[in-house]
C-alpha positions, 0 to 999 in steps of 0.5 A: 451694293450692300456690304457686311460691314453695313449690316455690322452696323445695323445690327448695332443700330437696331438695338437701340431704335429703328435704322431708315433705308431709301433705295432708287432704282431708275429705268429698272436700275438700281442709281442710289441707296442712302441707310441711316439712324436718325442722326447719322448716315450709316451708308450711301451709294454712290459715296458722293450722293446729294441726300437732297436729290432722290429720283429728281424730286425738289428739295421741298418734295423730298422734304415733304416725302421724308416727314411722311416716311417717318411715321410709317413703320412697313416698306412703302414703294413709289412708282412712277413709270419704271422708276421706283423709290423703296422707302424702308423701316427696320427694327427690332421684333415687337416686343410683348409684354405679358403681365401674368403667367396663369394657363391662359398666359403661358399659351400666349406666350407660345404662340406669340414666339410662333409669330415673332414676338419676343417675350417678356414675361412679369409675374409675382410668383416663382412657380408660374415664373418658372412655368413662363420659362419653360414655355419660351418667354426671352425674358421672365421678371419675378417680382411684384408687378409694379416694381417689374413694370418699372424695368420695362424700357418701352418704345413704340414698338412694345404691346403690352397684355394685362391678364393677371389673376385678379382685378388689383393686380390689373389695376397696378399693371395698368398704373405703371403701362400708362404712361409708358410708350406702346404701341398696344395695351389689352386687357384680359376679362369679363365685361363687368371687370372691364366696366370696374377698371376703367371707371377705377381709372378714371377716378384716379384721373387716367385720360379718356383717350387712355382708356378708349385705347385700352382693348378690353376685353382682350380677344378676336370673337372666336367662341374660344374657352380653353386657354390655348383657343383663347390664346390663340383668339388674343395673338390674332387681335394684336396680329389684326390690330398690328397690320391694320397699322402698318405694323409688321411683328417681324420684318425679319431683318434680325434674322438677315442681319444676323446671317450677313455678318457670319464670316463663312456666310460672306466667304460663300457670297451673299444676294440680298432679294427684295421686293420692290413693288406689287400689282395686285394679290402676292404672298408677301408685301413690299419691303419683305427680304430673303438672303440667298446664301452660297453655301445653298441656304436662304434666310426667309422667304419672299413668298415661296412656290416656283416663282421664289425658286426661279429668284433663288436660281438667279441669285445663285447664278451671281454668286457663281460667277463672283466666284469664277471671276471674282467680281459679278458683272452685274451686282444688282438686278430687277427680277419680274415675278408674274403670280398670274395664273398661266395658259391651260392646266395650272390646278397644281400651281401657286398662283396668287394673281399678282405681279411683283418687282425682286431687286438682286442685290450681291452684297460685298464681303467687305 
């Protein structure tokens, strides 16, 4: 069972990397749960778990399972009968890095918040940096781009977007992102300028795989010409490049955290909800979280309509009877959502033809 005093510490933790999170549920119950950073165990249920066991698997097994899940970056489920292991991956929201602030720029900043990113705008002049705050970006560097690009810690959770107003800035941009760590680099442009810049690049020894990964011209094939339509056809490349990666722009575990270390929020009682496993077409995939709150509230979604209704109902149900008898008799549950569509009339239905697995989790205000 989670507890605040965990959430405490991912909180910390996902500041400065990603946190790693194994649960084992057998037989529809929850037997193991192990969070930890890559140097340090931040939690583990029960106290005396053997690491080297997961679900019955060999040493050698585990092993092979654990190198596999440290390249993956969205929640992957294993089943096998009715036993499940759900391997997790939390972090910080992608971080967005726009090099330039002209029309085109500033609506992608705010669509790109609309979506999850946070936002570091560099530009070199103090009205269009001005312009950049205004429009919501979380961080605005004014200065020249090289020396604001080396302010920029990236990781492997950072995309850059070069979209300046001239072809030397590019270059200079493109400088400085190069040998950083990214996870995306794009750049705004005709095809003539792209052609320019690369074989500029090139000239100045940058690798071959460096500038095939480049995408350039930036932008999905919408037929787009005003800066918002082009906005939009931009966030929707690093949205389709990011999920074909497995890269989620949000996991939503920010907002969670958050919430599960507000002390009235633990004085209310809190169900963690997560989805465990999938069959077939739903809403939202494997991993994703919802926090239930006493006090009536939720933080996120695991999909929404009658079926994320019926999973709230039951937290609630917990909740309650933590309150009444001060300890919930069952703190973690398997709830079965059936998404397909029922007998008869369902023309006012949310079905979406798959079934998912929702773990309850009561989380200790501890």
């Amino acid at each position: 069972m989670y507890n605040v005093s965990l959430f405490q510490k991912i909180a910390e933790s996902i500041a400065d990397g990603r946190v790693w999170a194994a649960t084992c549920i057998r037989d529809r119950q929850e037997i193991w749960k192990i969070v930890f950073t890559g140097d340090e165990i931040l939690y583990r249920e029960p106290e005396d778990l053997d690491v080297d066991q997961v679900c019955g698997l060999s040493a050698g097994e585990y092993a092979s399972l654990l190198d596999l899940w440290r390249t993956q970056f969205n929640a992957q489920a294993i089943k096998d009968g009715e036993d499940t292991i759900l391997l997790e991956s939390f972090g910080q929201r992608k971080q967005l890095v726009i090099c330039g602030a002209g029309h085109v720029a500033l609506n992608v900043i705010k669509i790109a918040k609309i979506v999850g990113f946070h936002v570091t705008s560099l530009e070199d002049r103090p009205l269009f940096s001005n312009m950049a705050k205004q429009a919501g970006a979380d961080r605005v560097i004014c200065d020249s781009f090289d020396n604001g690009l080396a302010q920029i810690e990236s990781n492997e959770d950072t995309c850059f977007i070069v979209m300046t107003r001239g072809h030397r800035y590019d270059e200079i941009c493109l400088r400085s992102i190069f040998p950083k760590e990214y996870a995306y680099i794009g750049m705004m442009g005709s095809r003539g300028r792209t052609v320019n810049v690369k074989r500029d690049m090139r000239k100045e020894g940058v690798a071959e795989e460096k500038l095939d990964a480049l995408h350039a011209p930036i932008g999905l094939e919408l037929g787009a010409e005003t800066p918002a339509e082009i906005a939009v056809s931009v966030v929707g490349e690093l949205i389709q490049y990011l999920r074909g990666k497995n890269r989620a722009i949000d996991d939503g575990i920010e907002s969670v955290v958050k919430a599960a270390v507000e002390p009235e929020n633990a004085e209310a009682g809190m169900v963690m909800a997560t989805i465990t496993s999938k069959l077939g077409q739903t809403p939202r995939t494997v991993g994703t979280k919802m926090l239930v709150l006493g006090n009536g509230q939720m933080v996120g979604t695991i999909g929404g309509g009658c079926a994320e209704a019926e999973v709230i109902t039951q937290a609630r149900a917990m909740i309650a009877q933590a309150r009444t008898d001060g300890v919930c008799e069952v703190p973690s549950r398997i709830v079965d959502v059936d998404l397909t569509p029922a007998q008869g009339n369902d023309e006012d239905s949310m079905h979406c033809g798959g079934i998912q697995e929702i773990l309850l989790e009561m989380i200790d205000p501890s």
